[in-house]
N, C-alpha and C positions, 0 to 999 in steps of 0.2 A: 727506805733505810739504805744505808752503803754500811758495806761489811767489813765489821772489822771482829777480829777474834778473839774473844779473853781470856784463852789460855795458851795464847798461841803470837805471842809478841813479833810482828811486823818488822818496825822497826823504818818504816818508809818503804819496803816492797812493796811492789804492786798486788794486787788480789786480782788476776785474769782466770775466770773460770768459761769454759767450753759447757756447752749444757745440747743435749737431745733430747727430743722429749720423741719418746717410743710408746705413746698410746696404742695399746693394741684395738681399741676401739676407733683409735682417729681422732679423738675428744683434740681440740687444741689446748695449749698452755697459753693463761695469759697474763699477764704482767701490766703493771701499771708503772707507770716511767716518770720520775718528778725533773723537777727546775736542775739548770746547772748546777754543777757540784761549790763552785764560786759563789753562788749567789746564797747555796742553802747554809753553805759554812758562813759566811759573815752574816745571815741571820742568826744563827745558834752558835757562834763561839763564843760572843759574851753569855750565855751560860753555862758554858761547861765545866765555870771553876777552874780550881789552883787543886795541884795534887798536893796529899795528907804526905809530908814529909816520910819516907823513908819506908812509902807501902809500897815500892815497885821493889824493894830491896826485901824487904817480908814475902812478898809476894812468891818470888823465886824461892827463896829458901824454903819454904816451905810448900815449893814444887807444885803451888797452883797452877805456876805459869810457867811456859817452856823457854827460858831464858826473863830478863827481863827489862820490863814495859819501859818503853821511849816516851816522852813527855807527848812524843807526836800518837802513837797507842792510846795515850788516856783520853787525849782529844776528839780521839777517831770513836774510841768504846761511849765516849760520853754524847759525841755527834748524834750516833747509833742510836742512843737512849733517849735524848731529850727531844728526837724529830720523832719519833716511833710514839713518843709518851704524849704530845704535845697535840690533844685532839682537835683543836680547830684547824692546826694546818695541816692534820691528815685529812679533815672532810674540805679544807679551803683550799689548800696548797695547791700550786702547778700541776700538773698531771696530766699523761696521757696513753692511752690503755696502747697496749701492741700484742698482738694475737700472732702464735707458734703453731702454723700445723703440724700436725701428726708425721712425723721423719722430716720434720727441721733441726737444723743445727744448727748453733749458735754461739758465738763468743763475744762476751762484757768483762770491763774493767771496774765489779761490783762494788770497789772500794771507790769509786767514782760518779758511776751512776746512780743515782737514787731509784729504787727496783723496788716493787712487791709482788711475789706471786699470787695470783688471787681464782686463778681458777687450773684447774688438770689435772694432770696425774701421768706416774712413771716416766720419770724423765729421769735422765742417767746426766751426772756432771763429772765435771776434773776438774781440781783448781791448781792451779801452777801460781807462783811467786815469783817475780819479774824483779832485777834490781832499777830502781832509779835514772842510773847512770847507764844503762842500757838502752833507753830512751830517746829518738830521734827529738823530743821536745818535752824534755824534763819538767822544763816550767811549766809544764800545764800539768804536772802531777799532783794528786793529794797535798803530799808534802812539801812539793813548792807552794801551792794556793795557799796553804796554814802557815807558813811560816812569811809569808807576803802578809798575811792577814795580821796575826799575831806579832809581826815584826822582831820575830828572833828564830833563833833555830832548832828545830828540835828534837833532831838526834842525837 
């Protein structure tokens, strides 16, 4: 999956989280790594649908969501949903495992990489939010890829 938050509207940031994994036994953390983020979005954006007119504006008001959702959020929460739900191409899809020893540290752009934790324990994260335009190569962000894909803009 790539992470996107549903109560917690984006907006085009980046999602960079830092992760250690502090096994006090040594166990490694490991993760399983899918296809570019390009390739997995124009498979699943023709189905992520059309947003229900006027729920990112409900949404907020009634403080499910912390500000509110950008056309590019709904894209991203429905990305989330439809690869995660979508069981042939979690047991067919691209993948490739990467193994964290025990006091590794490690930084991904989760809203990017397609990641699943699949084995370990105690590992301590941070997640920071990055702008866009802060970005030595913008275009390869999320929200450039989707809206290349999509062909309009969507913040």
């Amino acid at each position: 999956h790539v992470d996107a938050f549903p109560s917690r509207p984006m907006r085009g940031r980046r999602i960079l989280r830092l992760f250690c994994n502090i096994a006090p036994d040594g166990a490694p953390r490991a993760w399983r790594v899918g296809e570019p983020f390009a390739a997995f979005a124009g498979r699943f954006l023709p189905r992520t649908g059309s947003a229900v007119p006027g729920s990112a504006w409900f949404l907020e008001r009634l403080g499910i969501t912390k500000g509110r959702r950008s056309e590019y959020d709904r894209i991203m929460l429905r990305l989330h949903d439809v690869g995660k739900l979508d069981a042939g191409y979690q047991a067919n899809g691209p993948k490739a495992a990467v193994s964290f020893a025990a006091g590794t540290t490690w930084l991904c752009f989760t809203d990017q990489v397609l990641h699943a934790a699949v084995a370990g324990h105690c590992a301590l994260e941070q997640t920071f939010h990055l702008p866009v335009a802060a970005m030595t190569h913008p275009e390869r962000s999320p929200l450039r890829v989707l809206e290349r894909l999509a062909g309009r803009v969507l913040i």
